[in-house]
N, C-alpha and C positions, 0 to 999 in steps of 0.2 A: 140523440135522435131516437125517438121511440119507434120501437117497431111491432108491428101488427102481430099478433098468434092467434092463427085457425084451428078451434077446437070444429070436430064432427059429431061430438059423442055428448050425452048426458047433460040435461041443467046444471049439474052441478059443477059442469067442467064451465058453463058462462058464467055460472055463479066464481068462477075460481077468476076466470078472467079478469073480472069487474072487482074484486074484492082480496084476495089472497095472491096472486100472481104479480108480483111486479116485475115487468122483462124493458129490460133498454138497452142500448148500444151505447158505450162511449167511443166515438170514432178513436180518442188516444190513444185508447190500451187493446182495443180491439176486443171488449169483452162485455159478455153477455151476463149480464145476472137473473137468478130467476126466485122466489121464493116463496117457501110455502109456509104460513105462519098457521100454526094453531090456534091464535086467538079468532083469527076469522072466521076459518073454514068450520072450529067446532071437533077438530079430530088430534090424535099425537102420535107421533111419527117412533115407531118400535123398531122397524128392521129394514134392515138397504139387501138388496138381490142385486151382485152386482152380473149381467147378461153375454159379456164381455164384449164384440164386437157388436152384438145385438143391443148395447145402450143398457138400463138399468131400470131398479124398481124402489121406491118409496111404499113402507104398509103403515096405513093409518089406521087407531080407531079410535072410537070417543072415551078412551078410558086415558087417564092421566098416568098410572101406573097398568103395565102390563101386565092383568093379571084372568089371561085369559085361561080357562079351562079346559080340560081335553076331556072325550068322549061325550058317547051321547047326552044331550039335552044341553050342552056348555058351548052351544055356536054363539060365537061374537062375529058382528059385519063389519070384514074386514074393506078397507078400500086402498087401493094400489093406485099408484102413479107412474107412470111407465114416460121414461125419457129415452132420446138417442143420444149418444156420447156428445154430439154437440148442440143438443137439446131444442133443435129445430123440428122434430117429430116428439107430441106426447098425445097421453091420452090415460083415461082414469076405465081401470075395473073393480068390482064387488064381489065379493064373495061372503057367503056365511058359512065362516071356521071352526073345527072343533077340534083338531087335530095339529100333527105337526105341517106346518108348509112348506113346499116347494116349489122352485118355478123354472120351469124349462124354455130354449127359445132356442127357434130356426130362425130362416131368412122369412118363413111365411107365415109363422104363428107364435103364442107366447101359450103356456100351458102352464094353469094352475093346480095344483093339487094337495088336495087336502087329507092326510093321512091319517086315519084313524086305525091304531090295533093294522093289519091285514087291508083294511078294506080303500081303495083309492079314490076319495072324491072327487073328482075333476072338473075341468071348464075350459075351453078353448078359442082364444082369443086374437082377432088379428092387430093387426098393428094401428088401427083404429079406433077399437078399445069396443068392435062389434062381435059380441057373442057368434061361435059358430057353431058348438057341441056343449054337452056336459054328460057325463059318462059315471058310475060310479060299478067298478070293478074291483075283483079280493085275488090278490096273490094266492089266499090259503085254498084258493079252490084249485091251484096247479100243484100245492102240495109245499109250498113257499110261507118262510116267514122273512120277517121285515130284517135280521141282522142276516140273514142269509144274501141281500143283495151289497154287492161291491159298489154299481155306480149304475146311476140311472143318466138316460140321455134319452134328448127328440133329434131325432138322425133327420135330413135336410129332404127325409121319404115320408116327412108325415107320421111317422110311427116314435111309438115308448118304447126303447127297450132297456134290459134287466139284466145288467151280466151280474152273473152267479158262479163262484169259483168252490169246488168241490171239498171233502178231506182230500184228497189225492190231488186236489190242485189244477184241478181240469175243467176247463172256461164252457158254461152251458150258459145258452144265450138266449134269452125271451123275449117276445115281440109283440106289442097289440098295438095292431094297427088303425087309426083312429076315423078313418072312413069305410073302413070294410066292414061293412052291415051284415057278413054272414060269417066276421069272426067276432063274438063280443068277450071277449077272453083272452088273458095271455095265451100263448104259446110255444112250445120250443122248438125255436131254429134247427132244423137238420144242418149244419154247414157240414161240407164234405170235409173234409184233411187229405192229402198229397201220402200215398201210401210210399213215395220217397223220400228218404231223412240224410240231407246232407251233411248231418250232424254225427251222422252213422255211428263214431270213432271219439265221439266230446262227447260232453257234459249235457243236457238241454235241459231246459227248464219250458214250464209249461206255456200252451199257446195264450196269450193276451190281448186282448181286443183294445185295439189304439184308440181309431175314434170310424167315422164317415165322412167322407166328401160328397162332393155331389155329382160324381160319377160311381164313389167303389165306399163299400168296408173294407179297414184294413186290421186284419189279424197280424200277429205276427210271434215266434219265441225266437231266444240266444243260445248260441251254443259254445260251449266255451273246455277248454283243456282243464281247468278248476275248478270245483263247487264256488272255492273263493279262492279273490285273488290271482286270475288267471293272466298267462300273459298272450293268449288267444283268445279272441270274441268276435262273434259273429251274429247275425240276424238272419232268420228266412223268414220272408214278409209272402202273405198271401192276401190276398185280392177277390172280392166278390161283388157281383153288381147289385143292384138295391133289394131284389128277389134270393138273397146269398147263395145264387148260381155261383161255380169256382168261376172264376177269369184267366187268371194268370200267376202264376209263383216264384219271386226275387229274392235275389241274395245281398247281403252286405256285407263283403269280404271282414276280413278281420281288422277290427278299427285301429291296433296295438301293434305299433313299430314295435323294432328290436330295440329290450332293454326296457321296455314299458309294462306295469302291469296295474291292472287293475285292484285299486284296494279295498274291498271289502267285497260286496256280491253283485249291489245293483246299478245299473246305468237307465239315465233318463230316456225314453224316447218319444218324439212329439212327431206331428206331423203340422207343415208349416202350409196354411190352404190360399198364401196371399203367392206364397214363390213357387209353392206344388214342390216341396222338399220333404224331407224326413230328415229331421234334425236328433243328434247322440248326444249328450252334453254324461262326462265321468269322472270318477277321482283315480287320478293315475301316479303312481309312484315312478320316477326313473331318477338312477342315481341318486336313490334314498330321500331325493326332494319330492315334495307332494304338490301335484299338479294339476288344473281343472282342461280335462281335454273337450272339446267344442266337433263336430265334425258334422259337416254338411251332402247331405245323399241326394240324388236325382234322376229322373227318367230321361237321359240324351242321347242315350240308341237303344238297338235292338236286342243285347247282350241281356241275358238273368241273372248279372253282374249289379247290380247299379251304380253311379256313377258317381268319385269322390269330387264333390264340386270345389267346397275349399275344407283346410281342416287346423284347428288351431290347438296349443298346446300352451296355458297363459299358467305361468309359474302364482301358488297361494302367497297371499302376501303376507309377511313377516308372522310365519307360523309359530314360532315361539314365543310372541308376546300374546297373540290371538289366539290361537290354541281350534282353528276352523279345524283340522285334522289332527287328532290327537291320536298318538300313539302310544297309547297305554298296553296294549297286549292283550286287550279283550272286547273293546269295544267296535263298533264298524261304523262309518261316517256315512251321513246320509251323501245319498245321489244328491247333484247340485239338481235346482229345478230349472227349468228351461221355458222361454213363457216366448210367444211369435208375436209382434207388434208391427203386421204389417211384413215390411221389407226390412226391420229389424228383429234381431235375436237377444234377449235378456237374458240373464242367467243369475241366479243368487245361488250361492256357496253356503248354506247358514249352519251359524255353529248351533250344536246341542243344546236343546235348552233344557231346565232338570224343572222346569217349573213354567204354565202356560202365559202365567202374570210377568214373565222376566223380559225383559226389553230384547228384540233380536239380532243378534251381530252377523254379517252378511257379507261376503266377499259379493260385490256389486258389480257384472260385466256386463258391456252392449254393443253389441258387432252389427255392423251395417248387414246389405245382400254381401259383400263381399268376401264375408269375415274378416275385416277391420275393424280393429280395439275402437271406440267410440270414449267410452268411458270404462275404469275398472280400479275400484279404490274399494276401502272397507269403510262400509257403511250400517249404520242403523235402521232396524226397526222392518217388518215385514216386506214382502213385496208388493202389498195390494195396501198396506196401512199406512199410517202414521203417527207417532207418539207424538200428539203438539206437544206436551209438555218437555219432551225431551228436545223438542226440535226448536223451542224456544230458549232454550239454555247450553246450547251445542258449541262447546267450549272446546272440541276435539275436532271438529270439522267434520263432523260423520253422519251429515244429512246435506253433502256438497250436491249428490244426483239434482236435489232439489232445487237449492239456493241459486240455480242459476236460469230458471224457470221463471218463465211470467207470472206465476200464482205467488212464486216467493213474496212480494208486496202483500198481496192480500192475506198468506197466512201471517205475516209479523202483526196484522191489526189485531188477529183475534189471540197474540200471547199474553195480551193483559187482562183478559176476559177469562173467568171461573166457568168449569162447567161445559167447552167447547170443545167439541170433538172432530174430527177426519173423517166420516164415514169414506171416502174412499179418494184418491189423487193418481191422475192417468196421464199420459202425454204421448200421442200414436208420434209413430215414424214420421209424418208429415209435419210434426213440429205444433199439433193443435194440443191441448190441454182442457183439462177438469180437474174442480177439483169442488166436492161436498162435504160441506159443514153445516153439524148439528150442534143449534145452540140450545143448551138445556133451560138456560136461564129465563131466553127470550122465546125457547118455546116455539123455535125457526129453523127450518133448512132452508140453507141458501145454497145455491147451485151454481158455480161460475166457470163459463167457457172462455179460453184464450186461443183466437183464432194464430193461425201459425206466423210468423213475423216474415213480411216480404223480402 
């Protein structure tokens, strides 16, 4: 059954309509396909922005090979394609690029920016794909270069900010805010700091800016009885409202039973905005076994305690063939990463790799809200990727997360096919699915949604 798509924006999104977009429904499998072929539209599809809850971006431009230029006088016009994870909202923007890109996104805007040397080209776009600013501001005027910045974000307040971590290690925080007319410039956040340190007596490490909700920022450091390897750890989380007034300042007792310790220095911390948690995920040794501890934080009373909701301890699987924690005597195991999908929690374990081309091996977990094992096997290949080629010759079972997926059909079609890539494979807690493929041969992305199975 075909069904209708409402562009708002641009001829060239009816020209996409009528000519490069085919979208239909097959009531069987419940799925959408969408696709953007370059022979039509005239453009080739170079890079995926994946937005994460905010949906995604496709950049086109009319060059066959990507060989676009950086600095003055080497702008190519770029064109984006902007979907939502189930591809029911899209819309196309332009820009002319000369630099490196990037693209930021809230619940109210997507932000592009074009990086040249210092200087930040911008464009600010709503989810329409209707221009609403463009701005072009230089770090080097607040005394900032470009490796000086840690990570950039568009906080759910409308503003760019710039956290910048010192030689000393100490988190200074820059802000430009993208409708205040009487600041056209970064600037730096005064956040206050708690001149009490309940770390008094430990170890701490410097303060860390997590992320923003859309009530608070949230700061936070560890404190711990060991530089490394402690078998005490803690958190003081600090809190400030969109103007970074202080609010309020929580603890996180110490996450490490007796007999437990922490192996190496760092532990994961996220903040979870579907359950309003703080999520720990760490590599913990007890009893000489190496273990992925999981532990869930939350606001249910009044205490500056915060509160342990659930907390799991899931033993690494058959570390001696796998080698996820190696115990060589010098080396330190990455923090697992810890990823929110909704009302579930991921986590990949991934072993070391000594080379960026090397296929990734990944202790795979996924715990409901309740901290309940979902899945947890060793698997292949990134968290946000896919190796078709490997995935099509998986002779060891180590793309099972997968195979049990409704997309699994569609990607066995494309392992006889040369040239075909994953730009990206997703599947929310709700059971819906994505999954994009770039076909080099054909000079296509195709885009296909699997609504969740009733």
């Amino acid at each position: 059954m075909l069904s209708q798509i409402k562009f708002k924006t641009s001829d060239l999104l009816k020209y996409l309509l009528s000519v490069a977009l085919t979208c239909w429904m097959l009531n069987s499998s419940a799925q959408t396909k969408t696709i953007l072929d370059s022979k039509q539209i005239g453009l080739f599809c170079h890079d995926y922005y994946d937005l994460n809850e905010h949906g995604f971006i496709l950049k086109f431009n009319k060059y066959q090979d990507d060989n676009r230029g950086t600095g003055k006088g080497a702008g190519i016009q770029e064109t984006f394609f902007y979907y939502s994870k189930d591809l029911l909202k899209n819309a196309t923007f332009k820009m002319s690029c000369s630099g490196e890109i990037s693209i930021l996104a809230n619940d109210n805007y997507l932000l592009l920016i074009d990086r040249v040397e210092e200087t930040y080209h911008m464009k600010l776009f709503d989810y329409t794909g209707k221009e609403i600013k463009s701005f072009i501001v230089s770090i080097a005027d607040i005394g900032l270069s470009q490796d000086l910045i840690n990570r950039s974000s568009l906080t759910p307040f409308n503003r760019l900010l710039l956290e910048v971590y010192d030689s000393r290690e100490e988190l200074h925080l820059f802000e430009y805010d993208l409708f205040n007319t009487e600041k056209k410039s970064f600037y730096e956040i005064d956040n206050l700091l708690p001149s009490a340190n309940p770390f008094d007596k430990m170890k701490t490490g410097p303060w860390t800016y997590l992320t923003a909700s859309k009530q608070f920022h949230f700061i936070y450091r560890r404190g711990s009885n060991a530089e490394y390897e402690p078998s005490s750890l803690g958190y003081h989380l600090l809190f400030y409202n969109e103007n970074f007034q202080f609010n309020k300042e929580l603890l996180i007792d110490n996450i490490l039973f007796a007999g437990e310790t922490l192996f190496g220095k760092e532990a994961t911390v996220v903040f979870n905005p579907k359950t309003q948690t703080i999520e720990i995920g760490a590599n913990i040794i007890k009893d000489s076994k190496p273990y992925v501890l999981v532990c869930n934080y939350g606001f249910q009373n009044q205490s500056n305690i915060m509160t342990l909701f659930w907390r799991k301890l899931i033993p690494v699987i058959n570390n001696n063939k796998f080698k996820l924690i190696d115990f060589d005597g010098y080396s330190s195991p990455l923090a697992p990463e810890v990823h929110c999908q909704g009302n579930r929690t991921d986590i990949s374990l991934a072993k070391i790799r000594t080379s960026v081309n090397e296929e990734g091996l990944n202790q795979f977990i996924c715990l409901n809200e309740q901290g309940e094992i979902l899945f947890n096997q060793i698997q292949m290949g990134t968290y946000e990727q896919l190796n078709l080629d490997g995935y099509c010759v998986d002779n060891d079972n180590l793309y099972k997360r997968i195979k049990g997926l409704q997309m699994n059909a569609t990607l066995k079609k494309y392992c006889e096919q040369t040239g075909a890539e994953a730009l990206d494979i997703h599947y929310s807690d709700k059971g819906e699915e994505l999954l994009v493929i770039k076909e080099n041969k054909a000079k296509q992305v195709l885009m296909y949604y699997f609504r969740a199975k009733e």
